[in-house]
MARVEX-984178 format. One record per residue (C-alpha): x, y, z. Coordinates in steps of 0.5 Angstrom, whole numbers, plus 500, padded with zeros to 3 digits. Example, Ala and Ser with C-alpha at 12.3 -4.5 7.8 and 13.67 -1.06 7.14 Angstrom:
! residues 2
525491516/527498514/
END
This chain:
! residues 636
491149380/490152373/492147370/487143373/481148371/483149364/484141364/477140367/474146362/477142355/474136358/467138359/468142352/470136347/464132351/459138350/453141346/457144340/453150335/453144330/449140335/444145337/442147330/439140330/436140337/428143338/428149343/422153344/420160349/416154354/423153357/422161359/415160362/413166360/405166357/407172353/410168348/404163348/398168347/395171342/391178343/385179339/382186338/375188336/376192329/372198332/375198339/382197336/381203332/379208338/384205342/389207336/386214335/386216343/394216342/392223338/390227345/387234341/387230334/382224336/379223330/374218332/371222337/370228331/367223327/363221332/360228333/360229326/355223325/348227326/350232321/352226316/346222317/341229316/345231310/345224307/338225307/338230303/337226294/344225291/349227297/353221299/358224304/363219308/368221312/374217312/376213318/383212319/384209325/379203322/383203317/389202321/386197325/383193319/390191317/393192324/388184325/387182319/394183315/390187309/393191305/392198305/387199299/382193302/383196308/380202306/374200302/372197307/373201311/368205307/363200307/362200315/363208316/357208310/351206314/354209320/354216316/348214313/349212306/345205305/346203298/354204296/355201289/363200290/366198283/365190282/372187280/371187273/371195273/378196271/377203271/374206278/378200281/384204279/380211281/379208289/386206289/389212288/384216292/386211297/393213296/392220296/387220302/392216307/398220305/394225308/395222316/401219314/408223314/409224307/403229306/403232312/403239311/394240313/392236306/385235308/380234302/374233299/374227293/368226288/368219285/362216281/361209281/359204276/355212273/350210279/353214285/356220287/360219293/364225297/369222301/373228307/380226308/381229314/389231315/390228323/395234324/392240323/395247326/391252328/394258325/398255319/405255321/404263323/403261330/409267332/405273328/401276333/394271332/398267339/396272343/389273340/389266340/389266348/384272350/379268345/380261349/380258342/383250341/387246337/379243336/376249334/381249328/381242327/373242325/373248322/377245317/373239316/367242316/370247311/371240307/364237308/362244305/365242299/362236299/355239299/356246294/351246289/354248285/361243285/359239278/364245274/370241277/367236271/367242266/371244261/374250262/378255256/381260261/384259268/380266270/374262268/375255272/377260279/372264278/367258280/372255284/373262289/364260290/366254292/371256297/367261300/361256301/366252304/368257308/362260310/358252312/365252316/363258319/356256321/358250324/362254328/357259330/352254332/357249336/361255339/355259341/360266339/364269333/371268337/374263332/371266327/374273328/381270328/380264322/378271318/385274320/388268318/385268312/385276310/392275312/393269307/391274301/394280303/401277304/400273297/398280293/404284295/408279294/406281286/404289287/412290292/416284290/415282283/414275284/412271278/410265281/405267284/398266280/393272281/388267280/389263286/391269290/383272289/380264288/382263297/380270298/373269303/374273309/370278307/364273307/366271314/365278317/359278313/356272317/359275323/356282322/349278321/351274326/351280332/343281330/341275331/345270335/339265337/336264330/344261328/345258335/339253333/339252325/339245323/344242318/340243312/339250314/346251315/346248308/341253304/343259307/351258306/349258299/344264300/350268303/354265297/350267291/349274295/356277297/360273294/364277287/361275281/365274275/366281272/368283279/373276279/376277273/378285275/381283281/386278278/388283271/389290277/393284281/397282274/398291273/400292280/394296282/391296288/383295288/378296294/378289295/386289296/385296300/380294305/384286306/389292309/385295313/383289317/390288318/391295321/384292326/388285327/395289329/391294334/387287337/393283338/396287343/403287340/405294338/406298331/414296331/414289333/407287328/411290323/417287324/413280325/409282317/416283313/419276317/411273315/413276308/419274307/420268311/423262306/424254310/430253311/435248307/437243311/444243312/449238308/454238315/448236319/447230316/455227316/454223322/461221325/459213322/460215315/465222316/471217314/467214308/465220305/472222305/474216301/469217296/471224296/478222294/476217288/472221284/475229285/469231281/463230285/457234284/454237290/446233289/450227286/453227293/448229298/443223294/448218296/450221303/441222304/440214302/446211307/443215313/436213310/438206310/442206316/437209321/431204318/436199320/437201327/430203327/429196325/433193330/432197337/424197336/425188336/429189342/423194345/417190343/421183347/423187352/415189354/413182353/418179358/418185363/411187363/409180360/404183354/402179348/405181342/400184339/399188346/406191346/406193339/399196340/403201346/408202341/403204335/400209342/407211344/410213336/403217335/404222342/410224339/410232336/409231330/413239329/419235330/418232324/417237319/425238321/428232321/429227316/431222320/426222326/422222320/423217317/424213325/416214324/415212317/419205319/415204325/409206322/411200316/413195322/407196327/401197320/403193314/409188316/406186324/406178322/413178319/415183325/413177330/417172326/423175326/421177335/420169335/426166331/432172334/434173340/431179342/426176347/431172349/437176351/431181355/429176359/437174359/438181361/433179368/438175372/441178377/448177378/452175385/455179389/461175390/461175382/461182382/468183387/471177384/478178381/485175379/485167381/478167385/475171378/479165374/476160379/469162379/468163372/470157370/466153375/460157372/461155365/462148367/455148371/452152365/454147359/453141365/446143366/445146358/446139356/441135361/436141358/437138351/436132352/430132355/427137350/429133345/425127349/419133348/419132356/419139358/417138365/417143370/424141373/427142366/424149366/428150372/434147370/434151363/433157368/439155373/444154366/442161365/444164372/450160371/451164363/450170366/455170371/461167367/460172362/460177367/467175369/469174363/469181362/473183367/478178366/479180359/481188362/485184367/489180362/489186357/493190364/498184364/495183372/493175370/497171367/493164365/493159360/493162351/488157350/484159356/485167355/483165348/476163351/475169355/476174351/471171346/466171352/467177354/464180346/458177348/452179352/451172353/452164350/452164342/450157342/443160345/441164339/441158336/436155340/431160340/432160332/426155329/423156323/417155324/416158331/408158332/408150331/414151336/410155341/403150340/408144342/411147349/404151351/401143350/407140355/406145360/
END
C-alpha cells in the first residue's frame, strides 16, 4: 500500500507545477475574491487629520485649535502679528494621501491652517530664497519633533520666522503630551489636583496659551538684539515669561470661571524656583545657572493676578482677547522685577543668600504642604525625594535578550579589552535593528490580516493602526527603549513609507498566509494518525497539486472565472490539510511510531517546516501588483 501511495506521489510531482515554473506563471489576489485587495480608500485631507487626532482622547489637537480659532482670528487682527498654530494632524495626513515629505507637508499645512486662523497674505519664501527656505526646514524639524517621540519631553514653543523681510510669522508648536504636573505627579499636587477638579486639558491649554502669549509680548523683538552680559538677555527674558504666563493665566480665568488651576499651576511654578535655587544655596550645585533659575520664576505674578482676580470676577470672566493682551503686559511692566531687582537676585544666588524673593517662594511652600493634605512628615520626605530625584540609568543586563546573550559572550572572548560604551553601542544597535525588523515584519502580517478578516482597504487598515499606536501611553516610552523605537518604526511606516509598505503587503505572503490561516481543518484530519494519517495526507496533496495545476493553466489563459476561484480555493482546502498532518507525521516518524519510505518522510518533514505550500509564495510575488490587481478585478 505504501509503495503505492508513494508511486502515485512522485508521479503526480514529476508531472506537476515545479517553483521554476511558477515564477513564469501570473498570479494575483482576484483568485482570493476579497475586494480589500482591489480597493483603494481616499480620505479627505481634513477629516483624515480629525480622525488621526481623535485617537489622542485628552490631547486632541484638533479640537484645541478649533477652540483657539476666535482667539487667533481676533488677535490676527491686530497690525504685525501673525500667529499660526501648527497643525499636526494636517500634516500627517498630507503625507499619509499625497506621499509628501515632511517639510512640504508642513508648509502647506501652514498655508491652509493660515486663512483658518486669520492670516490673509503669508509671504512663504519662493524657491530661489535659499536662506528662509533652509530656516523653515529646520523650523519644520524642530516643530514635528515636538509630537513625535524623539523630543517628547513637553517642548512646546513659540518660533519667530521673517519671510522675504516682509512678514513676521509666529508659529506655536504645541507638544501633543503634556503632563499636568511635569513628572512630579507623586508630590502632593495629586491630591490638590483631585479637590480642584482640574484635567489634563486645563494643563494642556495652559501651555499653549502661555506659547501664544509669547507669540503677542510686545516687547519680544530683544531675541533679535545683541546682548553683552547674560544677566542682560534673562532679565528681558524673565518679562517675556511672565507676560507668557500672566496671558496663560487670563485665558484660564475667563475659560474656567475660577482660580483653581491657577493656584496649583503656581505651586508648580514656585516649586520649580525654589527646588533650582536650593540646589545652589544647600548643594553647591555648579550646573545650575542662576539666570535661568530667577528668569522662570512667575509665581508671584500669578498670585497677583488671582488676588486681583477674588475682587472683581466678572470684569475677567468677560474681556475680550485684545483685553487679555493689553492687561497681561499692564500686569507685566507693574509687578514684574525690573533690572536692578533681576541682576541682585541672580548675584544673592551665585553668594548663597537667601533674599525676599527666595524666603517668600518658601513661604508658599509651607501654604502648599498645609492645602495638600499630606502631612509634615510625608511632604518633607516627597521635598528631598523631589530634590534629589535623578532619572535612572538604563541597566545594561535589561538589555541582553536571550537572542544575543551567546553572541556577546563570543565577542567578549575575542577581544578581552572591551570598553563598557563601545560595548553597549554595539548591543543598543543590534537590539535597535532587530526589534525594527521584527516590527516591520509583525505590522505586515497585522495589516494583511485586518484586511482579509475585516475586509478593510489598505489604506483603512493602516489608518486603524496609526489610531491604535497613538492610544498608547505614551509614560511607557519614556522608559523603554525598545517600545520606543516599535512607535518610531511604526510611525515611519504608517506616515512616511505607507505606499512602498503596500508594495511589500501586495507581493509578500503576508495576505496570503492570513487568508490561508482561515481554512478550517476536518475532523478526521484532526484525529488521523499512522497509516490513515499517511493515506490522508497523500491523497490531499495529490488533490492539491492536481487542482493547483488546472488553476494555472487557466490563470495563464487570463480566464479567471468563478469556477477557477473555486477550484483555486479548494487546492487550499486540500493545502491545508496535508500540511496539518504532515506535522503530526513528522513527530510520529521522529518517536519511530511510523515506518515509511526515505524519500517520502523526506517530503514530510520539509512540509511540515511550513505554514503552507512554498511554491505559493511565488504566486503572490508579482513585480508589479497594481496592474496585476487592475487585471483581476477586470476579469471578475
Amino acid at each position: 500500500m505504501i509503495k503505492d501511495i508513494t508511486k502515485n506521489f512522485f508521479t503526480l510531482n514529476k508531472c506537476g507545477t515545479k517553483s521554476h515554473e511558477l515564477e513564469k506563471t501570473t498570479y494575483c489576489f482576484g483568485l482570493l475574491d476579497n475586494e480589500a485587495f482591489f480597493q483603494k480608500e481616499i480620505f479627505d485631507d481634513k477629516e483624515l487629520a480629525k480622525e488621526m487626532s481623535s485617537a489622542y482622547n485628552d490631547y486632541n489637537n484638533q479640537k484645541m485649535i478649533e477652540e483657539n480659532i476666535p482667539l487667533l482670528r481676533e488677535l490676527n487682527s491686530v497690525k504685525g502679528q501673525n500667529l499660526v498654530i501648527l497643525d499636526y494632524d494636517l500634516v500627517d495626513a498630507l503625507m499619509f494621501n499625497h506621499k509628501m515629505k515632511q517639510v512640504d507637508a508642513t508648509i502647506k499645512s501652514v498655508e491652509i491652517t493660515a486663512k483658518e486662523q486669520g492670516i490673509n497674505n503669508v509671504f512663504f519664501p519662493n524657491k530661489d530664497d535659499n536662506k528662509n527656505i533652509e530656516a523653515l526646514k529646520e523650523l519644520c524639524l524642530y516643530c514635528y519633533q515636538d509630537h513625535d517621540l524623539k523630543e517628547r519631553n513637553d517642548n512646546s514653543s513659540a518660533n519667530n520666522l521673517n519671510f522675504n523681510d516682509k512678514e513676521d510669522i509666529t508659529f506655536i508648536s504645541k507638544s501633543r503630551i503634556h503632563d499636568l504636573v511635569k513628572g512630579t505627579y507623586s508630590f502632593g499636587y495629586k491630591e490638590i489636583i483631585q479637590n480642584a477638579k482640574v484635567t489634563k486639558k486645563d494643563a494642556s491649554d495652559f501651555v499653549l496659551h502661555h506659547e501664544i502669549g509669547h507669540g503677542v509680548f510686545p516687547d519680544r523683538s530683544y531675541q533679535n538684539s545683541t546682548f553683552f552680559e547674560e544677566t542682560d538677555y534673562y532679565s528681558e527674558r524673565h518679562k517675556d515669561e511672565c507676560y507668557a504666563d500672566c496671558f496663560a493665566a487670563l485665558m484660564s480665568l475667563k475659560n474656567r470661571k475660577n482660580s483653581d488651576f491657577l493656584k496649583i499651576q503656581s505651586h508648580i511654578r514656585n516649586n520649580d524656583y525654589l527646588s533650582s535655587a536650593l540646589l545652589i544655596i544647600e548643594n553647591d550645585n555648579k550646573k545650575a545657572n542662576p539666570n535661568t533659575i530667577v528668569a522662570y520664576n512667575t509665581s508671584p505674578l500669578i498670585n497677583k493676578v488671582i488676588e486681583m482676580y477674588d475682587q472683581d470676577k466678572e470684569k475677567f470672566h468677560n474681556m475680550s482677547f485684545i483685553e487679555i493682551s493689553k492687561f497681561a503686559y499692564e500686569m507685566t511692566t507693574k509687578n514684574c522685577i525690573n533690572f536692578e531687582e533681576f541682576e541682585k537676585e541672580v548675584k544673592s544666588l551665585e553668594k548663597k543668600e537667601k533674599t525676599e524673593l527666595f524666603n517668600n517662594a518658601l513661604k508658599q511652600r509651607e501654604e502648599f504642604f498645609k492645602e495638600n493634605g499630606l502631612s509634615e512628615e510625608e511632604n518633607l520626605k516627597r521635598w528631598n525625594d523631589f530634590l534629589s530625584y535623578k532619572p535612572k540609568k538604563e541597566d545594561l543586563g535589561t538589555k541582553l535578550k536571550n537572542s544575543i546573550k551567546k553572541e556577546f559572550k563570543r565577542w567578549l572572548l575575542t577581544h578581552p579589552v572591551v570598553k563598557y560604551t563601545k560595548l553597549k553601542e554595539i548591543l543598543d544597535k543590534k537590539l535597535n535593528n532587530d526589534n525594527k525588523s521584527n516590527v516591520t515584519r509583525n505590522f505586515k502580517k497585522r495589516i494583511a490580516k485586518e484586511m482579509v478578516e475585516k475586509n478593510k482597504s489598505y489604506e483603512r487598515a493602516m489608518l486603524d493602526l496609526y489610531k491604535e499606536r497613538a492610544k498608547y501611553d505614551t509614560s511607557y516610552y519614556f522608559n523603554s527603549l525598545a517600545a520606543k523605537d516599535t512607535y518610531e518604526t511604526m510611525h515611519d511606516i504608517i506616515i512616511n513609507n505607507k505606499d512602498k509598505f503596500k508594495e511589500d503587503i501586495f507581493t509578500s505572503q503576508n495576505a496570503f498566509g492570513a487568508q490561508f490561516n482561515k481554512i478550517e481543518i476536518s475532523e478526521d484530519v484532526k484525529e488521523a494518525k499512522g497509516q490513515k494519517g499517511l493515506e490522508l495526507y497523500t491523497n490531499h496533496k495529490n488533490e492539491y497539486r492536481k487542482i493547483l495545476k488546472s488553476v494555472i493553466k487557466s490563470v495563464r489563459k487570463g480566464n479567471i472565472t468563478e469556477e477557477v476561484k473555486q477550484d483555486f480555493k479548494k487546492s487550499l482546502y486540500h493545502a491545508k490539510q496535508y500540511i496539518t498532518l504532515s506535522k503530526n507525521l513528522s513527530v510520529e516518524i521522529d518517536e519511530g511510531k511510523l515506518n515509511v519510505d526515505k524519500r517520502l518522510a523526506h517530503f514530510i518533514k520539509k512540509d511540515s517546516k511550513n505554514l503552507y505550500p512554498k511554491e505559493l509564495n511565488k504566486m503572490f510575488k508579482n513585480k508589479k501588483p497594481v496592474m496585476i490587481m487592475n487585471f483581476a478585478s477586470k476579469q471578475r
